[in-house]
Backbone as CSV, one residue per row, in Angstrom:
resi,resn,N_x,N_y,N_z,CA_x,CA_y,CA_z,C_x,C_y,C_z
1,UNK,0.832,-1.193,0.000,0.000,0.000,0.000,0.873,1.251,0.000
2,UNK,1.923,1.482,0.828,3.079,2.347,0.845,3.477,2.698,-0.708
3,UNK,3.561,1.783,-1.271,4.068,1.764,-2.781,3.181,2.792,-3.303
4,UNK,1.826,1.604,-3.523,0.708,2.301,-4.280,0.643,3.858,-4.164
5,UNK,0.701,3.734,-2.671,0.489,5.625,-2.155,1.232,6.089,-3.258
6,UNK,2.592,6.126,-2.858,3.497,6.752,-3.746,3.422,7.173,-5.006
7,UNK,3.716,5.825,-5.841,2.802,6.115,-7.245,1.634,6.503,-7.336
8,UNK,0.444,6.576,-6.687,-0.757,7.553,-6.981,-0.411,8.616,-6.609
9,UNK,0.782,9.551,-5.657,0.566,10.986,-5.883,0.899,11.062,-6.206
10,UNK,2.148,10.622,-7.330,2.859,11.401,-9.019,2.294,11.726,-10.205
11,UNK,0.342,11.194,-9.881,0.261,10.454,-11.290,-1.240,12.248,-10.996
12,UNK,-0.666,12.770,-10.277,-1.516,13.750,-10.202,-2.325,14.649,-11.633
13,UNK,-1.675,14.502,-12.685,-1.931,15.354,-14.054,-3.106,14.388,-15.045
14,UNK,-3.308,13.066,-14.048,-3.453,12.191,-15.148,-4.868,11.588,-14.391
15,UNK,-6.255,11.924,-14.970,-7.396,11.270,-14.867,-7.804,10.788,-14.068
16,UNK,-7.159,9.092,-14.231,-7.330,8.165,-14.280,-6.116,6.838,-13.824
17,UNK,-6.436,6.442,-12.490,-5.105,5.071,-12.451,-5.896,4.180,-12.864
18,UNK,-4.766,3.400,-13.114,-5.192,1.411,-13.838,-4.236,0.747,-12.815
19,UNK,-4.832,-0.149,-12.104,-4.044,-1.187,-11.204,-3.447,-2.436,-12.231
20,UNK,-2.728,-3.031,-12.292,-2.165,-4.171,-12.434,-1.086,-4.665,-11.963
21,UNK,-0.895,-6.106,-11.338,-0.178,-6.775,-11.085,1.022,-6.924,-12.338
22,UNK,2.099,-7.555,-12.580,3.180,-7.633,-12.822,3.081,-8.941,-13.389
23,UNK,2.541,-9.736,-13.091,2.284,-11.248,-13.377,1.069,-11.534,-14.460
24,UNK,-0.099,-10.357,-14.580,-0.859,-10.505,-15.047,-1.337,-9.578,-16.515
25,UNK,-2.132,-9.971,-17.281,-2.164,-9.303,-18.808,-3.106,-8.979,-18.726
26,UNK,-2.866,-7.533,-19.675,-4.456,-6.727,-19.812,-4.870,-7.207,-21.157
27,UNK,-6.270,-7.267,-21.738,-6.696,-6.892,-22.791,-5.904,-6.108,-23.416
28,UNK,-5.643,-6.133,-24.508,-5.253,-4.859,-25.933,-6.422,-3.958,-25.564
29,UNK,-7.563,-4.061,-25.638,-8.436,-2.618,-25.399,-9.214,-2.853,-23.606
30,UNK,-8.449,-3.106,-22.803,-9.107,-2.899,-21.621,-8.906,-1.553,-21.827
31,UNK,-8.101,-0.743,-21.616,-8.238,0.764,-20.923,-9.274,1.672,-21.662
32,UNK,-8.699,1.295,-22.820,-9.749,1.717,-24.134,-11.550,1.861,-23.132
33,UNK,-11.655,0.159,-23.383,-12.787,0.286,-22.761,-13.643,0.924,-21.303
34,UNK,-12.446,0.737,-20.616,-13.097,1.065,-19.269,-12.411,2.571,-19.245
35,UNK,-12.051,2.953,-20.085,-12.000,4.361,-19.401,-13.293,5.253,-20.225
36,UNK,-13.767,4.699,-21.697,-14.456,5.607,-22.520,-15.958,4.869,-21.462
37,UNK,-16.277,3.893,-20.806,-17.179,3.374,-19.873,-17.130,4.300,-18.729
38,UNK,-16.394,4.525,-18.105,-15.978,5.610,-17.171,-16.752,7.202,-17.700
39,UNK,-16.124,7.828,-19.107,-16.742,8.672,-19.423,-18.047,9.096,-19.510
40,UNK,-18.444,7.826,-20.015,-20.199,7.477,-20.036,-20.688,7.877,-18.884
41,UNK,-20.430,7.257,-18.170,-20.978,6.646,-16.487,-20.182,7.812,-15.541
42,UNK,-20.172,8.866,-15.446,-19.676,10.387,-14.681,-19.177,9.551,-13.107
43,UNK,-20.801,9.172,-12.550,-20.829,8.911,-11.511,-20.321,7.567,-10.838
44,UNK,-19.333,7.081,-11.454,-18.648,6.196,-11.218,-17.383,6.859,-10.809
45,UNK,-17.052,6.071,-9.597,-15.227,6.603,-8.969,-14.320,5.257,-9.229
46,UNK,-15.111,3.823,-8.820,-13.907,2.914,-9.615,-14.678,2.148,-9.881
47,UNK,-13.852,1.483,-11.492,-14.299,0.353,-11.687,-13.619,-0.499,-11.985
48,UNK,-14.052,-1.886,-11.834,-13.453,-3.448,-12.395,-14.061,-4.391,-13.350
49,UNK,-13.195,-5.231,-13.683,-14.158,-6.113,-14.595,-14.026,-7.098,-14.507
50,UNK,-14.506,-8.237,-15.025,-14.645,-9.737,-15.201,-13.081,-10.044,-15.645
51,UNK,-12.929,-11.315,-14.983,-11.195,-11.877,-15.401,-11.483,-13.124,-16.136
52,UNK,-9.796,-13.266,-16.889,-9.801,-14.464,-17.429,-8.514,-14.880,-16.370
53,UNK,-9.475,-16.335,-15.423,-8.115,-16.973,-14.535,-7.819,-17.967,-15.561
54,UNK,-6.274,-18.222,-15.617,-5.189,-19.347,-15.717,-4.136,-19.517,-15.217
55,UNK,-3.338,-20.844,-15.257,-2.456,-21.261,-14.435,-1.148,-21.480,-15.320
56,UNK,-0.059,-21.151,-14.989,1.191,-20.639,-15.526,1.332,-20.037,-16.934
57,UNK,1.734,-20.417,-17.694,1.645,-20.282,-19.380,0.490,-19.861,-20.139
58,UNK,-0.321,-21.285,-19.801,-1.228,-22.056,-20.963,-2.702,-21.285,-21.002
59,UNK,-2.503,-20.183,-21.419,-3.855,-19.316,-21.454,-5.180,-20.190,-22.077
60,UNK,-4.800,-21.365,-22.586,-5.918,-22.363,-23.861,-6.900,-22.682,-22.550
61,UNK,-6.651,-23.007,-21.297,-7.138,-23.420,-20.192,-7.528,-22.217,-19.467
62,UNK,-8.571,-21.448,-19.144,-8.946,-20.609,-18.481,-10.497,-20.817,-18.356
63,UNK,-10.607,-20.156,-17.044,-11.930,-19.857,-16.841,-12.140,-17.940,-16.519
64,UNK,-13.574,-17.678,-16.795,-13.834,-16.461,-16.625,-14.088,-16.447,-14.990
65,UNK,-14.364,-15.388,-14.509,-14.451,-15.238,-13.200,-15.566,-13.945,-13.289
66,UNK,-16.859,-13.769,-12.672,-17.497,-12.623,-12.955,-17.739,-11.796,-11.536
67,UNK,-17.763,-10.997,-11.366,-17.885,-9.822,-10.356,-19.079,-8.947,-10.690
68,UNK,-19.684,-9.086,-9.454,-21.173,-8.274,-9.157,-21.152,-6.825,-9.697
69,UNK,-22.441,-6.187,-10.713,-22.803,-5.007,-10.838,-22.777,-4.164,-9.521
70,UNK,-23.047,-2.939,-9.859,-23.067,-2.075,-8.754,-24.522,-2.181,-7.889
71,UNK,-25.845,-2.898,-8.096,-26.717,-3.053,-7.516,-26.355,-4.283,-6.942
72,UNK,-25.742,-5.439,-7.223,-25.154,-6.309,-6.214,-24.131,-6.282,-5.463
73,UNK,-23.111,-5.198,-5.573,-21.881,-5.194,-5.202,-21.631,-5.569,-3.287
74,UNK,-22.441,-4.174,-2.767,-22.371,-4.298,-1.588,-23.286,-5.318,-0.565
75,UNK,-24.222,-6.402,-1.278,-24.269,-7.158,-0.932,-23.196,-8.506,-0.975
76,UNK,-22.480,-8.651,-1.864,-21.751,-9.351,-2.517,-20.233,-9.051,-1.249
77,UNK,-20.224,-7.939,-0.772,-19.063,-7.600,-0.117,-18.646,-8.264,0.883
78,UNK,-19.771,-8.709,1.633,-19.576,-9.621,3.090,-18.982,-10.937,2.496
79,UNK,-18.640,-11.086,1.406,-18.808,-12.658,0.947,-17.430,-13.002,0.602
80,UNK,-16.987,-11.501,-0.119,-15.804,-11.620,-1.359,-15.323,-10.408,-1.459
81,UNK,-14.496,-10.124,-1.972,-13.729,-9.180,-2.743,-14.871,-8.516,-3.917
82,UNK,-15.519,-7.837,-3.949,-16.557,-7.152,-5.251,-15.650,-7.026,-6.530
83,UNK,-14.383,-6.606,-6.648,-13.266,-6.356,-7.656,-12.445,-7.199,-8.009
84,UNK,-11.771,-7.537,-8.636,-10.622,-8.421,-9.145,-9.569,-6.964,-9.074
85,UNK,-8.733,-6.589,-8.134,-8.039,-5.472,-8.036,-6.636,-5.297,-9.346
86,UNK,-6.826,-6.221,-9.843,-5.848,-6.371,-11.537,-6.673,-5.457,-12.501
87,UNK,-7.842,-5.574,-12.024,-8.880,-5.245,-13.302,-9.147,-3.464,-13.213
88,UNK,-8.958,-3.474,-12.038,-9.704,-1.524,-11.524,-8.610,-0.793,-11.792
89,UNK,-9.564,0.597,-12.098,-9.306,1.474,-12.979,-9.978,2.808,-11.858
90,UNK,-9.516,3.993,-11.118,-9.557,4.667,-10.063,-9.840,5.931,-11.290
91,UNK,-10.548,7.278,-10.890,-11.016,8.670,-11.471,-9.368,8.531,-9.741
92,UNK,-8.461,9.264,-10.476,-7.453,9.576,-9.888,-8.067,10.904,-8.722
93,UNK,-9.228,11.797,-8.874,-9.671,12.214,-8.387,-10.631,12.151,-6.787
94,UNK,-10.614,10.730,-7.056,-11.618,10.123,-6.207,-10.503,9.184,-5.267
95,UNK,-9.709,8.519,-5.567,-8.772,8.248,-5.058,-7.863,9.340,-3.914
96,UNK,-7.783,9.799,-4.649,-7.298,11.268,-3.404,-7.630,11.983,-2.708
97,UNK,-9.442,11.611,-2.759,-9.865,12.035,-2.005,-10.714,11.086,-0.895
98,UNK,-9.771,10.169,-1.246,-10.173,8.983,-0.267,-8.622,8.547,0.902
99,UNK,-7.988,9.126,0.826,-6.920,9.709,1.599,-5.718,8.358,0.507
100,UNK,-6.031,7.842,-0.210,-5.291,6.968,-0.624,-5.424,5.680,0.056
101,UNK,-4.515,4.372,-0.730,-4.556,3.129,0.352,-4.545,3.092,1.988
102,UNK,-5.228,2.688,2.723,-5.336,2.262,3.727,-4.006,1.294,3.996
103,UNK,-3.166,1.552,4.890,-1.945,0.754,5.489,-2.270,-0.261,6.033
104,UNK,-3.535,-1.283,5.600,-3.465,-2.691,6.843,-3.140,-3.678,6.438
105,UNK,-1.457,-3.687,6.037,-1.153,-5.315,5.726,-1.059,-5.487,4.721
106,UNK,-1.966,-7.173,4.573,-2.139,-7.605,3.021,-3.254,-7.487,2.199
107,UNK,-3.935,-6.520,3.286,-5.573,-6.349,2.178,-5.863,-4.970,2.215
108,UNK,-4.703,-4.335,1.496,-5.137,-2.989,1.326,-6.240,-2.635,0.352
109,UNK,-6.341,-3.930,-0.633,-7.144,-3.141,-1.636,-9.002,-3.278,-1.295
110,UNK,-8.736,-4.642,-0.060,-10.623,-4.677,0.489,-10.669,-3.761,1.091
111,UNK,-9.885,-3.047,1.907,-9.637,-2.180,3.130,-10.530,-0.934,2.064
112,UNK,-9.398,-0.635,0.783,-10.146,0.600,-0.115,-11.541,0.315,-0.431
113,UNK,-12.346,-1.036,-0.903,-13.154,-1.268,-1.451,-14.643,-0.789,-0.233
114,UNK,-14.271,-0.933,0.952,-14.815,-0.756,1.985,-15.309,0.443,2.323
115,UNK,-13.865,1.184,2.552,-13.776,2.974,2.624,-14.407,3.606,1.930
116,UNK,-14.386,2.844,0.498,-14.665,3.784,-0.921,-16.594,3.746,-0.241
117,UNK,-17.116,2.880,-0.291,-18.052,2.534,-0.240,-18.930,3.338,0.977
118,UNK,-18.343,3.443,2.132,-19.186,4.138,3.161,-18.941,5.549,3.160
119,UNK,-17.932,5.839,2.402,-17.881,6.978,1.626,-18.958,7.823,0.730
120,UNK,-19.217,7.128,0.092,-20.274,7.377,-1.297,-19.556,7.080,-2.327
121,UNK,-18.693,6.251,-2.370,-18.058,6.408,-3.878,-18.948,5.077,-4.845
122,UNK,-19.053,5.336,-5.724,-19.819,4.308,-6.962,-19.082,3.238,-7.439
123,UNK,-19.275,2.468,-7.332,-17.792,0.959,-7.899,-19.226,0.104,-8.683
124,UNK,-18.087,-0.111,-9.556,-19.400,-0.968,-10.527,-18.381,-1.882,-11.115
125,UNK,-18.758,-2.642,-11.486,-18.031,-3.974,-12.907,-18.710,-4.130,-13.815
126,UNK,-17.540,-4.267,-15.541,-17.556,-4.188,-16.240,-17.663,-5.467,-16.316
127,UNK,-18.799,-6.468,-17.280,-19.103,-7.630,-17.307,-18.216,-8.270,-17.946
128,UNK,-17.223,-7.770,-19.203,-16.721,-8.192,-19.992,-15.028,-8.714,-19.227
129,UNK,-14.497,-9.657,-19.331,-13.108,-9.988,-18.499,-12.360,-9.042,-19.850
130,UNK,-11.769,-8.517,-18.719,-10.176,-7.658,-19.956,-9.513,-7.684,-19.125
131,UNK,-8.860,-8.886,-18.252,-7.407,-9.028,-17.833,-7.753,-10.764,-17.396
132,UNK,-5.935,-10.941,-17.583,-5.883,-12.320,-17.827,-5.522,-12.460,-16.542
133,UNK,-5.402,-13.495,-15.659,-4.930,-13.462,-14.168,-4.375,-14.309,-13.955
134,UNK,-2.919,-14.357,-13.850,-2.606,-15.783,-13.664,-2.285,-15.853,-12.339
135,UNK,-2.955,-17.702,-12.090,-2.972,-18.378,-10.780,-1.758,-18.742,-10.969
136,UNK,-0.745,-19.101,-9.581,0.157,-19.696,-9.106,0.387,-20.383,-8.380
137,UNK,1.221,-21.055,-7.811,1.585,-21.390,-6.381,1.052,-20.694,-5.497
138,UNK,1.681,-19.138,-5.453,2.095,-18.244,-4.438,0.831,-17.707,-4.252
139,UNK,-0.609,-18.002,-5.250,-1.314,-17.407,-5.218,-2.600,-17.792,-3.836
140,UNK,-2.178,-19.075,-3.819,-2.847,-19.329,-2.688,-1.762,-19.968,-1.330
141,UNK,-0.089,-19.806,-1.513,0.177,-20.319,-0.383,0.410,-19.021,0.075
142,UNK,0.460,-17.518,-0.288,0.157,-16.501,0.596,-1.414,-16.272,1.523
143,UNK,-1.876,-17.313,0.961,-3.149,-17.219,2.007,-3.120,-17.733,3.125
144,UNK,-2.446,-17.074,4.642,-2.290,-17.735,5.532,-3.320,-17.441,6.766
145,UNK,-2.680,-17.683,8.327,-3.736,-17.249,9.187,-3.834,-15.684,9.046
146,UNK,-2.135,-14.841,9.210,-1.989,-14.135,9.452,-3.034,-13.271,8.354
147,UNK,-2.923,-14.065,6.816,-4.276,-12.797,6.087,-5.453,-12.940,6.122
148,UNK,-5.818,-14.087,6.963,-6.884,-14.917,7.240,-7.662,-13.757,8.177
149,UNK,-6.655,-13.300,9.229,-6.840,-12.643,10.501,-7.049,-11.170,9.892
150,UNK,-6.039,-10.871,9.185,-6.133,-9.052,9.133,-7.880,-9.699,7.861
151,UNK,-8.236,-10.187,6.810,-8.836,-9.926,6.231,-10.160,-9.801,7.087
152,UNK,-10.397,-10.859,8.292,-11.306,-10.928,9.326,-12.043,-9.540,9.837
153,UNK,-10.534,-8.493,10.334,-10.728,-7.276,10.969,-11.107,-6.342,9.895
154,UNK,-10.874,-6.448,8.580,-11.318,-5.623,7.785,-12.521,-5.198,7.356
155,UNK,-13.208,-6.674,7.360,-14.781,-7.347,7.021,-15.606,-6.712,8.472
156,UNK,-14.814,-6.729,9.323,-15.464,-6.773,10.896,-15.842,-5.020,10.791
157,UNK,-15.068,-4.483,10.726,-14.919,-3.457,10.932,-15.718,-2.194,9.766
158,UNK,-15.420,-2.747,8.362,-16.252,-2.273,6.897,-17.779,-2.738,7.587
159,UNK,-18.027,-3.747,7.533,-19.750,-4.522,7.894,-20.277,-3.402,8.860
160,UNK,-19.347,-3.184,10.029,-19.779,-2.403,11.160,-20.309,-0.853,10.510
161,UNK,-19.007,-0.538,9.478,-19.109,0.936,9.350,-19.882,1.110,8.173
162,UNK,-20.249,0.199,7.579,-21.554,0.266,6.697,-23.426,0.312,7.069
163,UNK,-23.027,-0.158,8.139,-24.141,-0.345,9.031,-24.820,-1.774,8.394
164,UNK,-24.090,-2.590,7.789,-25.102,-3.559,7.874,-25.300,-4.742,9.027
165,UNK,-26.258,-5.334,8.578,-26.873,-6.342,9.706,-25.555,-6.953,10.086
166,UNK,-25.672,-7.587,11.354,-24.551,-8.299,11.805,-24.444,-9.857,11.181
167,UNK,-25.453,-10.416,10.575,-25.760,-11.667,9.735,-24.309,-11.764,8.782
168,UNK,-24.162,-9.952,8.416,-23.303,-10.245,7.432,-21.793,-11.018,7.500
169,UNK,-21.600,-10.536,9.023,-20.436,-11.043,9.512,-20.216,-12.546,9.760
170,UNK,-21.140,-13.531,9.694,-21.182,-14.857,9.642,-20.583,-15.442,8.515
């Protein structure tokens, strides 16, 4: 998140950030798309889209992965991640005025998805997958107690400050 900070206040002249991982491929026209989608849609502050997961190389083997519209999203939140954070695309505007990443750990980007949200900010997904995601090893042996635990306090704490039912926390 330290990072991220960083690079989002340089990028001050410029719209619009695009997240991506290092490991993972965009569409030829993701930005294309989700940013002239963005234009459309004013009242949107971030959005994501549908992924294509695969495992090392062999892109021939993939599955899509789909992520809730903005009328399902924040139900969808107690459950999961609403974003594929490879896929989102930030109004650089709205981002900064969300004080930037949240410092907790390894889930800075639910931590944002949370904030953004009891905020007022608009997060929606783009149905169409325009990034490729590749699974790894590392992709699930970084899933330990320790992110098990901070992701726990994040959920605990977003649920609380959203005001929803406590059901959600089950």
């Amino acid at each position: 998140a330290y990072n991220l900070n960083n690079v989002i206040a340089q990028l001050e002249c410029f719209d619009y950030v695009a997240r991506q991982d290092a490991d993972d491929i965009s569409c030829i026209d993701r930005l294309f798309k989700q940013v002239s989608h963005m234009e459309l849609h004013e009242d949107i502050g971030i959005l994501g889209s549908s992924i294509f997961e695969f495992k090392g190389e062999d892109r021939a083997k993939f599955k899509v992965r789909k992520y809730p519209g903005n009328s399902e999203l924040v139900k969808s939140l107690a459950k999961a991640s609403p974003l594929a954070h490879p896929s989102v695309i930030f109004r650089w505007k709205v981002i900064k005025e969300l004080g930037s990443y949240p410092l907790s750990g390894m889930n800075e980007d639910l931590a944002l998805w949370f904030m953004a949200i009891s905020k007022g900010v608009k997060i929606d997904n783009m149905d169409e997958p325009l990034v490729w995601f590749r699974l790894t090893k590392g992709t699930t042996s970084r899933r330990g107690y320790k992110k098990a635990l901070g992701e726990f306090f994040i959920y605990r704490n977003g649920i609380r400050e959203l005001g929803l039912p406590a059901r959600y926390m089950v």
